[in-house]
DSSP file (Angstrom, degrees, kcal/mol; ACC not computed):
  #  RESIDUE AA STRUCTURE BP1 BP2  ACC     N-H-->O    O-->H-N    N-H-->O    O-->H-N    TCO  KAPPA ALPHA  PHI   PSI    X-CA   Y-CA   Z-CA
    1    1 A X              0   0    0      0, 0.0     2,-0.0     0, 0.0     0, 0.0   0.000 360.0 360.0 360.0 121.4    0.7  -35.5   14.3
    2    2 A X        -     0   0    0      1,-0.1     2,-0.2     0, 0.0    46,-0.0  -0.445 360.0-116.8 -65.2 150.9   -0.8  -31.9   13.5
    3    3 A X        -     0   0    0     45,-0.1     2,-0.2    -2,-0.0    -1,-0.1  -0.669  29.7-128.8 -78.0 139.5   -3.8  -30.5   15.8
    4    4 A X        -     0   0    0     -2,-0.2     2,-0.2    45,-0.0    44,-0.2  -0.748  17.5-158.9 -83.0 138.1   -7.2  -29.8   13.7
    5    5 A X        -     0   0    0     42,-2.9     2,-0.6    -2,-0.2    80,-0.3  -0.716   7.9-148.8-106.2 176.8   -9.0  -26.5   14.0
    6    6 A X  B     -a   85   0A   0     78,-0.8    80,-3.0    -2,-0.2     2,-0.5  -0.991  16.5-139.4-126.1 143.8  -12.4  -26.3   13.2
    7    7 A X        -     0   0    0     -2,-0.6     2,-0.3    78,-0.2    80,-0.2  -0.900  21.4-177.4-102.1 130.6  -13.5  -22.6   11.6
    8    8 A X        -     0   0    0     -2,-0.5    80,-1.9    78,-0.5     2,-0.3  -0.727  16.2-135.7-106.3 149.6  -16.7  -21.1   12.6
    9    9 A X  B     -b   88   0A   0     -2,-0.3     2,-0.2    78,-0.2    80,-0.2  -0.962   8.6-138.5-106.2 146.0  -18.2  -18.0   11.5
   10   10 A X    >>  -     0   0    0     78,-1.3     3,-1.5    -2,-0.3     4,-1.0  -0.489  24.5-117.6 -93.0 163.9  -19.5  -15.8   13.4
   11   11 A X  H 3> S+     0   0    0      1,-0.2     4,-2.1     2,-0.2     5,-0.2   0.811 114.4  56.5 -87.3 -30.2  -22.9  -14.2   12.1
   12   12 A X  H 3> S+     0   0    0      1,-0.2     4,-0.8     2,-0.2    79,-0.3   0.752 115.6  34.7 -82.7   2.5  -21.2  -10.6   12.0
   13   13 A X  H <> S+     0   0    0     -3,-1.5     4,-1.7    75,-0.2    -1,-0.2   0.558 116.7  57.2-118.0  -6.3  -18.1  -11.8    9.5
   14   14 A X  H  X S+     0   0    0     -4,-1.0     4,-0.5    75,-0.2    -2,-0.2   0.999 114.4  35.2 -12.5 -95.9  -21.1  -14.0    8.2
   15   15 A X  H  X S+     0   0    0     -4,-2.1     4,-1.2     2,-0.2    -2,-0.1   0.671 115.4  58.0 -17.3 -60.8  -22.9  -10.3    7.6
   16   16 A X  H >< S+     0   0    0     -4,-0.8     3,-1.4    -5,-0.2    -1,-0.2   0.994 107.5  45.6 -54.4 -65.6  -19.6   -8.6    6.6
   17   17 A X  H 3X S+     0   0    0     -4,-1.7     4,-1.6     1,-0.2    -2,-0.2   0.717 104.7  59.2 -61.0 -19.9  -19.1  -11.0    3.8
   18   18 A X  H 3X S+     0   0    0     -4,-0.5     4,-4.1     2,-0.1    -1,-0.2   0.908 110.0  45.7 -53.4 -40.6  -22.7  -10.8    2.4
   19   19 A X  H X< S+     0   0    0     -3,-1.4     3,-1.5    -4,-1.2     4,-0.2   0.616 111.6  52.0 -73.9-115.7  -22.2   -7.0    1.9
   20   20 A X  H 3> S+     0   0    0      1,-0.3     4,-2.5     2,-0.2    -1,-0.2   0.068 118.8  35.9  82.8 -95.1  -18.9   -7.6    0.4
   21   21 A X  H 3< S+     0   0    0     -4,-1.6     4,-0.4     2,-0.2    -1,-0.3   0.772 115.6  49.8   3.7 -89.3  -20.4  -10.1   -2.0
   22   22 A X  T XX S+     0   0    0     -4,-4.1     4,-1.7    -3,-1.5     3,-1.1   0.883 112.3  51.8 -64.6 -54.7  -23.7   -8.5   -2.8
   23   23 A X  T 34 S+     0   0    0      1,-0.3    -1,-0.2    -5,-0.2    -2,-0.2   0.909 109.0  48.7 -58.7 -35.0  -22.0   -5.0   -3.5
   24   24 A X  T >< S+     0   0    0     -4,-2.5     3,-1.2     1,-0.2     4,-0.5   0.693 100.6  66.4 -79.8  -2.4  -19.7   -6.4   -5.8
   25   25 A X  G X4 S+     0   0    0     -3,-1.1     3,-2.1    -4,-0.4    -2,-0.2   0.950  85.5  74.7 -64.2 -47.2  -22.4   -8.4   -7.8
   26   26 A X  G 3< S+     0   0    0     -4,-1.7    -1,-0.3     1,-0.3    -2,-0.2   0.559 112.7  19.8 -47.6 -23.9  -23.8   -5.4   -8.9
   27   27 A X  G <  S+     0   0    0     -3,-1.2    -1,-0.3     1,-0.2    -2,-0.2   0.427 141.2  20.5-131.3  10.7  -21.2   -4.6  -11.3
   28   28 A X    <   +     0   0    0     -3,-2.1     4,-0.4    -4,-0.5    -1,-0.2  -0.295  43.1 177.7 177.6  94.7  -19.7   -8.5  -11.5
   29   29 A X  S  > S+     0   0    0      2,-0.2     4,-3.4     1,-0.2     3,-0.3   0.815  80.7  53.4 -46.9 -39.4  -21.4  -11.0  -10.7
   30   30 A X  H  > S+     0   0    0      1,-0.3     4,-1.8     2,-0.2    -1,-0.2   0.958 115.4  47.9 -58.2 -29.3  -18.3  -13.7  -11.8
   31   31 A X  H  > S+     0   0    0      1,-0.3     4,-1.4     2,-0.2    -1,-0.3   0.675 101.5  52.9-103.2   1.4  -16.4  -11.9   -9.9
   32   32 A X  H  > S+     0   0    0     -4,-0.4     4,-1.0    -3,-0.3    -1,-0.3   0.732 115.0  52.0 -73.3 -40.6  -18.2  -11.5   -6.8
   33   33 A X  H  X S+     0   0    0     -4,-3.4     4,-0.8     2,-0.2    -2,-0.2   0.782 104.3  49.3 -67.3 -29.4  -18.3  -15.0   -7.1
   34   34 A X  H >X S+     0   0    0     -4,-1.8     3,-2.6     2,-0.2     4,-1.6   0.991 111.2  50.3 -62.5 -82.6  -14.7  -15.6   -7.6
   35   35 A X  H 3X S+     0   0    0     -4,-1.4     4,-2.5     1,-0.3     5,-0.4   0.792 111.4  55.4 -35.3 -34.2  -13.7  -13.2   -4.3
   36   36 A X  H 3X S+     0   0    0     -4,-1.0     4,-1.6     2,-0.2    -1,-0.3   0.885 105.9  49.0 -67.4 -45.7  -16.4  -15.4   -2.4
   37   37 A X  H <X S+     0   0    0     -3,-2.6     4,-2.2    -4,-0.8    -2,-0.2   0.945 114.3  43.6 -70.9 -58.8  -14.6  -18.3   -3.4
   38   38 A X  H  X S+     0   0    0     -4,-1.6     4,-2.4     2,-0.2    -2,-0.2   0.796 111.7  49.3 -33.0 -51.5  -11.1  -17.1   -2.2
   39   39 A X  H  X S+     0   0    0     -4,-2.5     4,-2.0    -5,-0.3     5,-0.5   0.992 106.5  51.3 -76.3 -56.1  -11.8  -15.9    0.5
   40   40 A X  H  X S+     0   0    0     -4,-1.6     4,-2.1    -5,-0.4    -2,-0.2   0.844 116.0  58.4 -32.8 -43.7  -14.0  -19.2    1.9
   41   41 A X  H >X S+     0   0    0     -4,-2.2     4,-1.1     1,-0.3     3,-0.6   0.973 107.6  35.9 -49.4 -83.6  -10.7  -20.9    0.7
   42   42 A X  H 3< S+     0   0    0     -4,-2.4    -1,-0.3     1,-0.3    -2,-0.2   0.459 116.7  50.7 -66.0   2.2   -8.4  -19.3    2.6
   43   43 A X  H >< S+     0   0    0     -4,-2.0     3,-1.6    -3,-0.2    -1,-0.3   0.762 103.6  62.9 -81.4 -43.1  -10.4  -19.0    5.7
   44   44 A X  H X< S+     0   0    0     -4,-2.1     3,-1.0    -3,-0.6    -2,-0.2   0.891  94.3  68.9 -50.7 -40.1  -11.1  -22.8    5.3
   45   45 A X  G >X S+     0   0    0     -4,-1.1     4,-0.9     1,-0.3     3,-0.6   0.362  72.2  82.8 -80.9  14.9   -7.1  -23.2    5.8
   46   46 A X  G <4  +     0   0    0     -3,-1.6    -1,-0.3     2,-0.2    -2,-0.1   0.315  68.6  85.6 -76.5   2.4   -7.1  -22.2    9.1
   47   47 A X  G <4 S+     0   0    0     -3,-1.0   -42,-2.9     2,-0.2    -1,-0.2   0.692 102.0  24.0 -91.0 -60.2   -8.0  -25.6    9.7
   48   48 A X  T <4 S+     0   0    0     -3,-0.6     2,-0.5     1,-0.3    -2,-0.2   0.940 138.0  20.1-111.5 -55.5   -4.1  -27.1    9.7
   49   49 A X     <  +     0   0    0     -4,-0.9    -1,-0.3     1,-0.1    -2,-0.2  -0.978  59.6 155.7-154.6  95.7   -2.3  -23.3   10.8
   50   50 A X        +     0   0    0     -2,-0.5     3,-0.4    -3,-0.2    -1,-0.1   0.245  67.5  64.4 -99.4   0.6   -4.1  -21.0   12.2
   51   51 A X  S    S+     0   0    0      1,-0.2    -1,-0.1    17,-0.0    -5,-0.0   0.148  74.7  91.5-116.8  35.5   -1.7  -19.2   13.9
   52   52 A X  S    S+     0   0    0     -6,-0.1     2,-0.3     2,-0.1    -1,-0.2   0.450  71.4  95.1-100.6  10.3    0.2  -18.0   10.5
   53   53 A X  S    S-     0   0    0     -3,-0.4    17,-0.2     1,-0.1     3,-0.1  -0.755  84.8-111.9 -87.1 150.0   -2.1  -14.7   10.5
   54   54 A X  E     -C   69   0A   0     15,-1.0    15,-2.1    -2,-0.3     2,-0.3   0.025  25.7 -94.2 -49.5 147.1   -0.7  -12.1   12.0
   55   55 A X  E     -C   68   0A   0     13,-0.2     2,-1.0     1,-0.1    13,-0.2  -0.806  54.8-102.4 -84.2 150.8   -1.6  -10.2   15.3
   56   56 A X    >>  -     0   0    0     11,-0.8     4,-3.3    -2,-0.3     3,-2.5  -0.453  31.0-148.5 -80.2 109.1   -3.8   -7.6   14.5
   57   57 A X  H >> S+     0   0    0     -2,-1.0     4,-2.0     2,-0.2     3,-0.8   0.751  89.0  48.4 -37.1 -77.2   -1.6   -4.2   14.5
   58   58 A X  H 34 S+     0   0    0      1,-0.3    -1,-0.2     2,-0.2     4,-0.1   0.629 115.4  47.2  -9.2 -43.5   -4.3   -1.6   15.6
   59   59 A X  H X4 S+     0   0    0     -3,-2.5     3,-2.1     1,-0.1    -1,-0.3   0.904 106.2  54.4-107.9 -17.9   -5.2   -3.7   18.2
   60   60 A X  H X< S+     0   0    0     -4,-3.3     3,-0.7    -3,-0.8    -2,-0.2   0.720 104.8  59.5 -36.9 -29.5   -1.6   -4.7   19.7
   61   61 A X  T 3< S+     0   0    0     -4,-2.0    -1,-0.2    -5,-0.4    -2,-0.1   0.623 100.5  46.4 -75.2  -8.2   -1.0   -1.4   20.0
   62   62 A X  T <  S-     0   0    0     -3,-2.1    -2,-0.2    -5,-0.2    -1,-0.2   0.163 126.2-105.3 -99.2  -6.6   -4.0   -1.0   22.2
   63   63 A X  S <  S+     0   0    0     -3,-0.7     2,-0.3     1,-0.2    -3,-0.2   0.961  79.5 138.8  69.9  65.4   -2.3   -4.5   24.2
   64   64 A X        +     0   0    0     -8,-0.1     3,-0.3    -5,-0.1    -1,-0.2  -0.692  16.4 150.5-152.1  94.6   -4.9   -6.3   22.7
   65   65 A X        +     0   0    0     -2,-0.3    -5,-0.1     1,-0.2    -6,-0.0   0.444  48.4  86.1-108.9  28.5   -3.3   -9.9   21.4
   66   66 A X  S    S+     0   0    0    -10,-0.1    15,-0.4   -11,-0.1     2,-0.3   0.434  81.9  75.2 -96.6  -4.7   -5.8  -12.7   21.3
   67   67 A X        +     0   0    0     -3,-0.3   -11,-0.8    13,-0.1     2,-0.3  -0.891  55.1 174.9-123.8 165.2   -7.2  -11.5   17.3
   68   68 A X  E     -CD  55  79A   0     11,-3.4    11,-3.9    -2,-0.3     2,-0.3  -0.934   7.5-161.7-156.5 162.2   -5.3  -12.3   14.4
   69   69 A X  E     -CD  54  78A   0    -15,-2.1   -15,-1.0    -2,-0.3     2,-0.5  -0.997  15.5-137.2-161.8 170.9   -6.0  -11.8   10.7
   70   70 A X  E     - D   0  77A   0      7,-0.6     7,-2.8    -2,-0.3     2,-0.6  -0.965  20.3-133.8-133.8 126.0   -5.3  -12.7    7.3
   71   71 A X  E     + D   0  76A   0     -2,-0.5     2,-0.6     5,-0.2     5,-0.3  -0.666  24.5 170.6 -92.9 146.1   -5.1  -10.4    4.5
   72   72 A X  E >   - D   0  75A   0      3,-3.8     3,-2.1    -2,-0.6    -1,-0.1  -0.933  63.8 -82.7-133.2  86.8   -6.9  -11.3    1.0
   73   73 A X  T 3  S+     0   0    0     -2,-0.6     3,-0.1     1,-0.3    -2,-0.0  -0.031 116.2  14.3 -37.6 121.7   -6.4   -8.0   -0.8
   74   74 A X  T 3  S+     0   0    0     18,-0.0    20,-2.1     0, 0.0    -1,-0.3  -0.771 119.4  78.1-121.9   8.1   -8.2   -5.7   -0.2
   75   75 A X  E <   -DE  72  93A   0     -3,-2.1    -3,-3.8    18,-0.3     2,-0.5  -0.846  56.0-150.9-117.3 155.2   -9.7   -7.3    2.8
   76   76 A X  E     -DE  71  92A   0     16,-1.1     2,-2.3    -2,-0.3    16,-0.9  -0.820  16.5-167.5-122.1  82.1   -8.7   -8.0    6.5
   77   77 A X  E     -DE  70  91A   0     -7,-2.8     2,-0.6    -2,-0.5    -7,-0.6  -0.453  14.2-164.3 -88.3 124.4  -10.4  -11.2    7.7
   78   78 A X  E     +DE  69  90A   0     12,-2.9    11,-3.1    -2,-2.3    12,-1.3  -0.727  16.6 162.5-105.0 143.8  -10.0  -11.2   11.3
   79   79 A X  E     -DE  68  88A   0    -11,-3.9   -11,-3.4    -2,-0.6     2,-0.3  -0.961  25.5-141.7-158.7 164.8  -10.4  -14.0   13.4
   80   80 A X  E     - E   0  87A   0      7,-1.3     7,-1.3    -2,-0.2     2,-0.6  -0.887  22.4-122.6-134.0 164.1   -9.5  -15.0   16.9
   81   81 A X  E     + E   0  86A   0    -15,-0.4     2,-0.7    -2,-0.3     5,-0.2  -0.719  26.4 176.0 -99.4 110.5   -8.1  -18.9   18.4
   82   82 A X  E >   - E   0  85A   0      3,-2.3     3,-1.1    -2,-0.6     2,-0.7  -0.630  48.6 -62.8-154.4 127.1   -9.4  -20.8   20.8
   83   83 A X  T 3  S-     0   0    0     -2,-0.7    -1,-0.1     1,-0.2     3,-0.0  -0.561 121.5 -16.4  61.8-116.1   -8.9  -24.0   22.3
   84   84 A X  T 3  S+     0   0    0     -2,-0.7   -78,-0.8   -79,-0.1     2,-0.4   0.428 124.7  67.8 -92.4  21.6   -9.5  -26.3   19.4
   85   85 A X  E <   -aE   6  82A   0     -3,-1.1    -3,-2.3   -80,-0.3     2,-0.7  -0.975  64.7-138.2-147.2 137.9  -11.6  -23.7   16.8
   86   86 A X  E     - E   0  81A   0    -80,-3.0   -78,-0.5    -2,-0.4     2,-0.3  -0.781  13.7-151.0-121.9 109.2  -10.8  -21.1   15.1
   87   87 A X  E     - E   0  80A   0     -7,-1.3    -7,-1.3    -2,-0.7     2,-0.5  -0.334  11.9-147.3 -93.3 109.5  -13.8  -18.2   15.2
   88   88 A X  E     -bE   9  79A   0    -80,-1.9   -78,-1.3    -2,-0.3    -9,-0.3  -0.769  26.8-178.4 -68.7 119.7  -13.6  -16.0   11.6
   89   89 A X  E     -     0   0A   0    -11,-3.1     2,-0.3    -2,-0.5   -10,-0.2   0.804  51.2  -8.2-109.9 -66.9  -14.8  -12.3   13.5
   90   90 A X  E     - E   0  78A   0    -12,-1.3   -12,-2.9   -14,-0.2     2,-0.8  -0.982  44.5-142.6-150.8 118.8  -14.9   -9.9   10.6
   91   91 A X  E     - E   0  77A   0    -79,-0.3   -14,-0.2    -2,-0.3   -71,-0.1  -0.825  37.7-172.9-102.3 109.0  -14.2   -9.4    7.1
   92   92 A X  E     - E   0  76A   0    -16,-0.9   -16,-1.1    -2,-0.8     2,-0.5  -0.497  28.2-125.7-102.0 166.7  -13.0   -5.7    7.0
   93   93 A X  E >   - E   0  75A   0    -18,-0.2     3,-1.9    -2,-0.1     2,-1.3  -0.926  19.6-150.3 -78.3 100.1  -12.2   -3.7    3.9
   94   94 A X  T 3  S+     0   0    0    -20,-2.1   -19,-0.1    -2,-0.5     4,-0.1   0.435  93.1  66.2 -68.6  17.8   -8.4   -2.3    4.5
   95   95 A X  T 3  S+     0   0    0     -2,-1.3    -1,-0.3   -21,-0.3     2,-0.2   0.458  92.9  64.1-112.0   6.3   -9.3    0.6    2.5
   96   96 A X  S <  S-     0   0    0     -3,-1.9     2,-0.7     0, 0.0     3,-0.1  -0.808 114.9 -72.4-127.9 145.1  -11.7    1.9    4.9
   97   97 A X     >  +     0   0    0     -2,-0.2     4,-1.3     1,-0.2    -2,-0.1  -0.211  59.0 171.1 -63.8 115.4  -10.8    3.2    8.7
   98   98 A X  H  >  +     0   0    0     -2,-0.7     4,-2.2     2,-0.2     5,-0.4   0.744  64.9  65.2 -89.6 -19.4  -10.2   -0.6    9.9
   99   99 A X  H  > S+     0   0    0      1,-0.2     4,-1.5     2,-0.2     5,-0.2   0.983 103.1  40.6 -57.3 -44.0   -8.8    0.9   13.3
  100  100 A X  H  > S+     0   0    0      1,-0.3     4,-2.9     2,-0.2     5,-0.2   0.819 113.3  53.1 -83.7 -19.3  -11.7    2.4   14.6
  101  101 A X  H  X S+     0   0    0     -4,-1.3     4,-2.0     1,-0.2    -1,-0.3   0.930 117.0  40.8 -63.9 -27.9  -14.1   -0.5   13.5
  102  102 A X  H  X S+     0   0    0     -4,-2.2     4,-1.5     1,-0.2     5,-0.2   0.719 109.1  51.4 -89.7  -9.3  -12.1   -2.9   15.2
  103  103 A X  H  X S+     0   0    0     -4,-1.5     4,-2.5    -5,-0.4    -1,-0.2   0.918 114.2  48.1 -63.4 -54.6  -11.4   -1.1   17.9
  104  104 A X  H  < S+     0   0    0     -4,-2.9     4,-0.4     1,-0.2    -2,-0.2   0.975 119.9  42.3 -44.3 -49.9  -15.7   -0.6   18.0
  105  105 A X  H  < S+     0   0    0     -4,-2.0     3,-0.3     1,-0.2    -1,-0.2   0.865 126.9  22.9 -78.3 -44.5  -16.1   -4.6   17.5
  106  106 A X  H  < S+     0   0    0     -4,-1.5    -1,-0.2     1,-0.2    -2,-0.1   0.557 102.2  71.8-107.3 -13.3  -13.4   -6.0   19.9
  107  107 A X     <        0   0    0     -4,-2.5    -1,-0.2    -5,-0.2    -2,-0.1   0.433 360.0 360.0 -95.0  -0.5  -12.5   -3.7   22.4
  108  108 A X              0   0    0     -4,-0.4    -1,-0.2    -3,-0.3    -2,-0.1   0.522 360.0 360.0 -90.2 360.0  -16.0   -4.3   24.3
């Protein structure tokens, strides 16, 4: 018998993903909607395996191993595990410097 996680969001990947969203309606709405949709999927399947994301390089290199993330091109959803739930952090853009925001976000 597999363990259940439950995913939470946290109000700041909440936040992230509004911006995300809301900027890309502006020049397609279907498709803002579509990315919306994807991503809520595959964050939703953290559920049965949440530890098939990745540790997040940037911050392993800083001996920081406790976040993990999953990439949905062009975005970095980072999320960290604990106990039975699994807490969605941030949705970064990976085209933008993702060290030093995650460095800002996690490293406090």
């Amino acid at each position: 018998m597999s363990n259940r996680y439950q995913v939470v969001w946290a109000a700041a990947a909440q936040n992230d993903l509004k911006q995300i969203i809301d900027y890309i309606a502006i020049g397609s709405p279907g498709n803002a909607l579509h990315i919306l949709q994807k991503i809520k999927q595959k964050t939703s399947d953290l559920y049965a395996m949440p530890e098939r994301g990745r540790i997040v390089p940037e911050l392993k290199a800083q001996g920081i191993h406790i976040y993990r993330e999953l990439i949905i091109a062009p975005w970095r959803v980072i999320y960290r595990i604990s106990d039975t739930t699994v807490f969605v952090l941030s949705v970064i853009d990976s085209r933008r410097n993702v060290e030093d925001i995650l460095l800002d976000r996690f490293s406090k």
